[in-house]
C-alpha positions in Angstrom: -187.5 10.0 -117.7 -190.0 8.2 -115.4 -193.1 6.8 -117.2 -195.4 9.4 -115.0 -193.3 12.1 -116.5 -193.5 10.7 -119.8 -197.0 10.5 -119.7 -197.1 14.1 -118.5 -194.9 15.3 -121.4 -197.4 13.6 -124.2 -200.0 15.3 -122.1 -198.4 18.6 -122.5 -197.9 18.2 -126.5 -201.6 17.0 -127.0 -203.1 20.4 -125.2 -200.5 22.1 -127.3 -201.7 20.6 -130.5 -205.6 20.8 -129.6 -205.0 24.5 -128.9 -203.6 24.9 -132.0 -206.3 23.1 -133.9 -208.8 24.9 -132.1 -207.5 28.3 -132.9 -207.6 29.1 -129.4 -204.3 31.5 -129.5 -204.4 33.1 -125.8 -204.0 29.3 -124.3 -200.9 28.2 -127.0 -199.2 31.5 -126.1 -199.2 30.2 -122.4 -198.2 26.8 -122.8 -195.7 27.7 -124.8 -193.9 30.5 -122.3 -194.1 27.6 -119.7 -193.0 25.0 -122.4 -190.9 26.4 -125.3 -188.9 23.3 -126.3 -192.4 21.9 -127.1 -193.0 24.4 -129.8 -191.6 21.6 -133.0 -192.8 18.6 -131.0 -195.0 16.1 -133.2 -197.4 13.7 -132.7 -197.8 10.4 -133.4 -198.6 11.2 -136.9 -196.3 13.2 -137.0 -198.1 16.4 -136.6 -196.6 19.4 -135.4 -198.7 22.2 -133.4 -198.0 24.4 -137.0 -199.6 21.6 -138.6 -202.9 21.7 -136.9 -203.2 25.6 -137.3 -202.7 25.5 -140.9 -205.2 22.4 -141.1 -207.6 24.6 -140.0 -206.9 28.1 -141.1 -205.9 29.9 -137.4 -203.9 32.9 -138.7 -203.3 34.1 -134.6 -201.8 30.7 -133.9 -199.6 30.3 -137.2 -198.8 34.0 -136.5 -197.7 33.0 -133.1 -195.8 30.1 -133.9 -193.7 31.5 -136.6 -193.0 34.5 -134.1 -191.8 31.8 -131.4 -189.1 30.8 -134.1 -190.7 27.3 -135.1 -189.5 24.8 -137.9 -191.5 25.3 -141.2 -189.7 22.5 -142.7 -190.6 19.6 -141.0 -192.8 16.7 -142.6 -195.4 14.7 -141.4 -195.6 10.6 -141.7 -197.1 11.6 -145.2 -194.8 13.7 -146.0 -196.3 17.2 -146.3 -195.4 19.9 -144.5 -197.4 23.1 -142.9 -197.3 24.8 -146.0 -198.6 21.7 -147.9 -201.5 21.4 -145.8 -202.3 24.9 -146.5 -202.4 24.8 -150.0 -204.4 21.4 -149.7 -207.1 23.1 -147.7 -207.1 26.1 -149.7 -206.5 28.6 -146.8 -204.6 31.3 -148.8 -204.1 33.7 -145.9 -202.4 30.9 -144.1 -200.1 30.0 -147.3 -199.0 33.4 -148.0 -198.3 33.4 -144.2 -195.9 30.6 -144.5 -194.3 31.5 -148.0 -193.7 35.3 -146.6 -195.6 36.7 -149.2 -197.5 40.5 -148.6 -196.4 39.7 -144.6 -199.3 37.1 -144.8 -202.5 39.3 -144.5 -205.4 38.5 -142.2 -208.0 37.0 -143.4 -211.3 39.1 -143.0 -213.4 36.3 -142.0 -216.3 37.2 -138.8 -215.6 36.5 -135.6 -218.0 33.3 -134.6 -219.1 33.2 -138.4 -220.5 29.9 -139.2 -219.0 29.2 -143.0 -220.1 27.0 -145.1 -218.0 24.9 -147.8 -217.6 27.7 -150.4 -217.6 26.3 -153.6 -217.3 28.0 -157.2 -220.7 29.6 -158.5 -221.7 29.6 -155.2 -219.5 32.8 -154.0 -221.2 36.5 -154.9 -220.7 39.7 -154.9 -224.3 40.6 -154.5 -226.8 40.7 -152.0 -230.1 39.8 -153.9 -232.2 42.1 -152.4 -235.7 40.4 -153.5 -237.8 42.6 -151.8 -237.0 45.1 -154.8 -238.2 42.9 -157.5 -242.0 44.2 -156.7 -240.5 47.6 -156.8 -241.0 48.9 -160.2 -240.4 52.5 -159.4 -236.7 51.8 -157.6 -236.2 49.5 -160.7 -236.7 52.1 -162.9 -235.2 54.8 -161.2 -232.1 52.7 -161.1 -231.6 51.7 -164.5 -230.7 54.9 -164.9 -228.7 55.7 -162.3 -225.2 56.2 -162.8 -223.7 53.8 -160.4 -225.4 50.9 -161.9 -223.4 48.1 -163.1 -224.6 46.1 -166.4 -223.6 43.0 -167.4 -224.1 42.0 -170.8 -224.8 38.1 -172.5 -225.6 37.2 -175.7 -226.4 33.7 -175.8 -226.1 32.8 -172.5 -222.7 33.9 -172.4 -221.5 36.8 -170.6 -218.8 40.1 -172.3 -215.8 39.4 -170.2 -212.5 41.6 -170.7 -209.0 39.3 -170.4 -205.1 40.4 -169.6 -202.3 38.5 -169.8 -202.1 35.2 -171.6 -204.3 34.5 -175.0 -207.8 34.9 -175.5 -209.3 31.3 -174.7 -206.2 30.4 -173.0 -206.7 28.9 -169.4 -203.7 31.4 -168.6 -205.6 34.7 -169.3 -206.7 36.2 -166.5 -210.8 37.0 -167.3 -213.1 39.5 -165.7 -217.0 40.5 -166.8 -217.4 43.9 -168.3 -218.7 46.0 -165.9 -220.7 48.8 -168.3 -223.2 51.5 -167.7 -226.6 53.1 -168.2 -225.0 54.5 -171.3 -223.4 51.8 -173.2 -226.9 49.9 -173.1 -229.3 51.8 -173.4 -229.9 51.4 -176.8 -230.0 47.7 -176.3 -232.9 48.1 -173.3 -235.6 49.8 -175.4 -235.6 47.1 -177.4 -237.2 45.0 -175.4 -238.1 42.5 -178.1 -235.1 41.8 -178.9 -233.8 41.2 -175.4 -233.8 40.2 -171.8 -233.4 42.7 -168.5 -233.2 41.0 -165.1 -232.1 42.7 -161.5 -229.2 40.7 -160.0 -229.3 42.4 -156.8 -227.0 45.1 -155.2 -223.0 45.2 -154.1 -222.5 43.5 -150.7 -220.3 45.5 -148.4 -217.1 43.3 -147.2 -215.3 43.0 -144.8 -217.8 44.2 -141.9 -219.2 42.6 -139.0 -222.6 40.8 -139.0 -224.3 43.4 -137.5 -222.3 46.3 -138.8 -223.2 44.7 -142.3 -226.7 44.8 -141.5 -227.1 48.6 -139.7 -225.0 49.2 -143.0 -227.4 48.2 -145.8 -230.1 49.5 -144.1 -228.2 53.2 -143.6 -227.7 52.9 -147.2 -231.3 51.9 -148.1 -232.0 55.1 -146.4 -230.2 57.4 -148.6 -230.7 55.1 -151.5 -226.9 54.6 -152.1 -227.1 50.7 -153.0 -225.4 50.1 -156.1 -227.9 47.9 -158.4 -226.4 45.3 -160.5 -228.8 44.2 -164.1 -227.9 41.4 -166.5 -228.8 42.4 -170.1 -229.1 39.2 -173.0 -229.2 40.5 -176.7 -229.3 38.8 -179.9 -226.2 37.5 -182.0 -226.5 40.6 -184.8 -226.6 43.3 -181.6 -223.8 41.3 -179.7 -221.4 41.6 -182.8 -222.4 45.1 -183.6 -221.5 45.8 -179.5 -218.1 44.0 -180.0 -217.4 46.1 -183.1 -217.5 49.3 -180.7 -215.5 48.1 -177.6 -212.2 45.8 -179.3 -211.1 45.2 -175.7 -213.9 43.1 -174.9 -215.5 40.0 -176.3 -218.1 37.5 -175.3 -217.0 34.0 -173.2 -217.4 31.3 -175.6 -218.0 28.5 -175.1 -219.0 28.7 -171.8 -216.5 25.7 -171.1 -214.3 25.7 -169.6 -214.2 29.7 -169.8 -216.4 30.1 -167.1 -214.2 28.5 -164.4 -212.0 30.9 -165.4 -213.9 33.9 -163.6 -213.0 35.5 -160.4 -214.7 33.1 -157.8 -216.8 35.7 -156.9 -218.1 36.9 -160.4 -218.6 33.6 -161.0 -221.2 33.4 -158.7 -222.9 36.7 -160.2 -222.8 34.6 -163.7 -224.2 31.5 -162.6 -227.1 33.5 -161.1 -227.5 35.8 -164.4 -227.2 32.7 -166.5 -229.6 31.1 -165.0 -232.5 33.1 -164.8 -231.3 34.0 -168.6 -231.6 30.3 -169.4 -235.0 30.0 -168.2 -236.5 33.0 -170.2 -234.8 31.5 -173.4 -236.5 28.1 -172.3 -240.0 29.2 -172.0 -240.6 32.3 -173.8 -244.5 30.9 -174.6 -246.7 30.2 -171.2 -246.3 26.4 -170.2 -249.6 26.3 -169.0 -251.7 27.3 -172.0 -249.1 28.5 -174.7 -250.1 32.2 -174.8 -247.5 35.3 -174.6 -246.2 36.3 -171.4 -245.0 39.5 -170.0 -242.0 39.7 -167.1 -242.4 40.8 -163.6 -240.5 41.1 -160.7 -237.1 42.4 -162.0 -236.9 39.4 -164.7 -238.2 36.3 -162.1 -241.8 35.7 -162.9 -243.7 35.4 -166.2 -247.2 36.4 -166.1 -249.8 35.2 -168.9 -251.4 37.7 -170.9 -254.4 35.2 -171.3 -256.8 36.2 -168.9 -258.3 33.0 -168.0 -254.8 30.7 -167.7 -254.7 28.5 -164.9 -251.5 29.9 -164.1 -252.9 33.4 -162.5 -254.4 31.0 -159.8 -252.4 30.5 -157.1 -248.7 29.8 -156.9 -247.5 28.0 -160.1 -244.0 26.9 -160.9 -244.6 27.3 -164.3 -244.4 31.3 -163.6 -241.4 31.4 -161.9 -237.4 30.3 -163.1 -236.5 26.8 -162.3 -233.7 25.1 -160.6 -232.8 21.2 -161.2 -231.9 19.3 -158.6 -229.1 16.9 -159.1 -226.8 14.0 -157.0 -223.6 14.0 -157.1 -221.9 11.6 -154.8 -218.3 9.9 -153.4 -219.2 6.4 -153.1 -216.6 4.8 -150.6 -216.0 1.5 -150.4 -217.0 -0.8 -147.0 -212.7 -0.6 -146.2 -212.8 3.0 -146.5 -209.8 3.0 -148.5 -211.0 3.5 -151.6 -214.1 5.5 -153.7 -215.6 4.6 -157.1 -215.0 7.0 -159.3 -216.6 7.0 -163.5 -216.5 8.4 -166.5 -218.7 9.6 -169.7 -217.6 9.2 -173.3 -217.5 12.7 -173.9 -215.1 13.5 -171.0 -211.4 14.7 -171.9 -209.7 10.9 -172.0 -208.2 10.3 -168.4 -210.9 12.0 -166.5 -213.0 10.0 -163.9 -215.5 12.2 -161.6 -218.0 11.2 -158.6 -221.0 9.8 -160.2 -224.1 11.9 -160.3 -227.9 12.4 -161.7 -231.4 14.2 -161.8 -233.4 13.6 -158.4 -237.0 12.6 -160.1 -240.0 13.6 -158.5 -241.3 12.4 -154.7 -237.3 11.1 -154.3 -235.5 12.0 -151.4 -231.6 13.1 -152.2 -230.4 10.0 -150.4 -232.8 7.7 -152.3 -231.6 9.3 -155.6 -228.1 8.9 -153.9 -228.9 5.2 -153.9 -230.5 4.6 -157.4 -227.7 6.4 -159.4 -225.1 4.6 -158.3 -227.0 1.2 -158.8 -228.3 2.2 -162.2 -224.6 3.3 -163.2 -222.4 1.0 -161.3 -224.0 -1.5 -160.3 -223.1 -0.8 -156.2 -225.4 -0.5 -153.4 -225.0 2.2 -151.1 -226.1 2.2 -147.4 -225.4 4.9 -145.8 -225.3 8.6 -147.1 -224.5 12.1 -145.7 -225.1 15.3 -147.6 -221.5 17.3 -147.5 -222.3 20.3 -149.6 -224.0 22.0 -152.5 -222.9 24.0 -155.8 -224.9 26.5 -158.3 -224.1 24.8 -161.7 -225.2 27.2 -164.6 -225.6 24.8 -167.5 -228.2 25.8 -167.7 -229.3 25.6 -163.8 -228.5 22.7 -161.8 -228.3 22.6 -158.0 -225.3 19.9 -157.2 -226.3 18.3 -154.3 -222.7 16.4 -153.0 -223.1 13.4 -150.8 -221.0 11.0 -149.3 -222.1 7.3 -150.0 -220.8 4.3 -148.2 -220.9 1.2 -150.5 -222.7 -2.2 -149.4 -221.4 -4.4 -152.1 -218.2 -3.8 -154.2 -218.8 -5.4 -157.5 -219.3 -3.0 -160.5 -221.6 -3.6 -163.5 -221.4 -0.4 -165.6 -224.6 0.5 -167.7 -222.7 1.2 -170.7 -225.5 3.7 -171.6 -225.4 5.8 -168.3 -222.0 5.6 -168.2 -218.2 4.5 -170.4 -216.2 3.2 -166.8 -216.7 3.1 -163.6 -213.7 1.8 -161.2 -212.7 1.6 -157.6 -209.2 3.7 -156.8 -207.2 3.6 -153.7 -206.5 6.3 -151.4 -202.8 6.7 -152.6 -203.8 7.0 -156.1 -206.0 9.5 -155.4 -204.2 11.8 -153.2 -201.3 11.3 -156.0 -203.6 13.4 -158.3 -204.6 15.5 -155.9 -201.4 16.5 -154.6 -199.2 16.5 -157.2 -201.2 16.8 -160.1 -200.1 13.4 -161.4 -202.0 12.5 -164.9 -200.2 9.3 -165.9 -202.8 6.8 -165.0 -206.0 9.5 -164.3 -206.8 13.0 -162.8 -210.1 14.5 -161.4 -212.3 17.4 -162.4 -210.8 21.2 -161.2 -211.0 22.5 -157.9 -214.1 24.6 -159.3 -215.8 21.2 -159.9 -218.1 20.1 -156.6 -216.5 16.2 -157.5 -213.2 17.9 -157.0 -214.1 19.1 -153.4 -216.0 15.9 -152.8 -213.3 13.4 -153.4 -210.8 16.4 -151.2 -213.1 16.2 -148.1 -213.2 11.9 -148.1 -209.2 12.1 -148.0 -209.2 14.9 -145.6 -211.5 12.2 -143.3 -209.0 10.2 -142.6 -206.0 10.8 -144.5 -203.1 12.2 -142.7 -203.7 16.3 -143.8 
């Protein structure tokens, strides 16, 4: 083979790969019919075209490739294989492709859909519908309503119903109890003892943007939506409840049994929870100490004392809070490894990204900055924000950063933090791919740190 047509062969196998990393199906279908023996070539890395459509979740070109007849067992340099790379990235439609499992269905994701990093608490089933908090009418009307979902909490904690495994058992497979009008109702009149808020209403799936859209408001018409409350009772009403229903009982503690929720009740929780936490917080007005009364479906307190300071204007004080926290993957200047630490309440083994409160007039990458120096000892230079996560205890908005070091040396503030070390790629992917605990092991995959310390080996790593 001359060198021209060598050159025009790696030519060939780099548009097939970039068409299957770009999804783009129609143009892979071509190249392969004039090029068929290319379908198992790899790259340098030793990348096959399957390889790039699993990296990035393109059912049509996976589909494609499988149909051609290619070879699911080859590795890459790092030795993973399609399949691997699919289960790293999470893309289950693609995995159940590969394994032959249910034919591999398609995913129902939108055509041109920008999507975010979905991470746990931060998936719903619920469309929040806050121009019907000021409704108190539509509210009331349905309360009642026979379609309406409850979901009941008794200190903070939320009645879940479990099969399979044992109760408290990360094994168990655990869903909220979705009740009715009727089994609260008693629990609702007595509004002193406790707390109604409006979640929102079911989201319709699996639609198109603007189908969804022509959808809620055709419902809205006929006043179909399906409302979703949260209901918090006290202790002596929650174990009167539980006497009645045996099949249910209340998630306690909260964890690790709330990472244990569907990801998309999860979400519902860690909204509930919340706003739950807040009322249980500041049942007295901050402002001057009087009684308040609730508005707005459960999100605004209004003082009963008629000159506060708090019925002028826009106050915080009269609406639930959110925290803002840092939590960041500091890599070091070679890029090859990322300072990791851990707390001396943590399970022994565990080291997570490092994190902390943003304090007032701080920007997140100034915060980003200052925790890491405070708790480690490291400067960081540069940071980039990566994604965000709900976190419900009580309510905390996990800001995730990347953080490139400036200096390497570590000086732990023994009380910020127990440890605080740097850890090689190698290691880390270790733990991450095979679940190795010998030396280490990270937070869950529910766990924002998780997903942080997943996208810096995804960077540059070869998956």
């Amino acid at each position: 083979m001359t060198v021209f047509e060598k050159n025009l062969h790696q030519k060939i196998i780099s548009e097939l790969h970039n068409f299957a990393a770009l999804g783009d199906a129609a143009k892979l279908k071509a190249l392969l019919k004039q090029s068929p023996s290319l379908i198992n070539a790899a790259a340098d890395n030793g990348w096959t075209a399957l390889m790039y459509g699993a990296r990035n979740g393109h059912f049509e070109v996976v589909q494609i490739l499988l149909e051609e007849g290619c070879d699911t067992s080859i590795v890459n340099k790092s030795r993973q294989t399609a399949l691997d790379i699919a289960k790293f990235w999470g893309y289950k439609h693609i995995v159940n492709l590969l394994a032959g499992v249910n034919g591999g269905q398609r995913p129902t994701f939108l055509s041109g859909e920008v999507k975010e990093c979905e991470n746990y608490f931060g998936l719903t089933l619920l469309d929040r519908k806050s121009i019907k908090r000021t409704d108190s009418k539509w509210l009331s009307e349905k309360q009642t309503h026979p379609t309406t979902v409850y979901l009941l909490f008794s200190n903070l904690t939320p009645l879940v119903t479990s099969s399979g495994g044992i109760e408290g058992s990360e094994q168990q497979e655990v869903k909220l109890c979705r009740l009715c009008y009727k089994d609260v109702e008693q629990y609702i009149n007595q509004t002193e003892e406790g707390t109604l808020i409006f979640l929102g209403v079911e989201l319709t799936f699996h639609m198109n943007v603007v189908g969804a859209c022509s959808e809620r408001a055709l419902q809205d018409e006929k006043d179909e939506l399906v409302a979703w409350f949260a209901l918090s009772i006290d202790s002596a009403s929650a174990e009167k409840f539980k006497q009645n229903h045996k099949d249910c009982y209340f998630l306690h503690p909260p964890m690790p049994g709330l990472l244990w929720l569907p990801d998309k009740e999860a979400g519902v929780v860690a909204q509930a929870r919340s706003v739950l936490a807040w009322h249980s917080r500041y049942q007295f007005c901050p402002t001057c100490g009087s009684a308040t009364r609730i508005e707005e479906g459960g999100y605004k307190k209004v003082c009963l004392k008629e000159d506060c300071p708090s019925l002028q204007g826009v106050h915080n004080t009269s609406y639930p809070r959110v925290d803002p926290v840092v939590i960041m993957q500091v890599i070091h200047p070679d890029g090859n490894h990322c300072l990791l630490g851990r707390q001396k309440r943590f399970p022994p083994g565990m080291f997570t990204c490092l994190a902390g409160f943003i304090e007032p007039g701080e920007t997140i990458e100034d915060a980003v900055r200052r925790e890491v120096e405070e708790e480690a000892g490291v400067k960081v230079g540069h940071v980039q924000y990566v994604s965000c996560q709900p976190w419900p205890m009580p309510s905390s908005l996990m800001i995730g950063c990347l953080a490139v070091a400036s200096s390497t040396e570590i000086k732990v503030d023994k009380n910020e933090i127990e440890d605080a070390r740097w850890f090689t790629r190698e290691e880390v992917m270790e733990v991450l791919m095979k679940g190795n605990r010998r030396s280490f092991f990270v937070p869950p995959s529910q766990a924002i740190a998780h997903q942080l310390i997943k996208h810096w080996i995804g960077m540059n790593a070869n998956l």
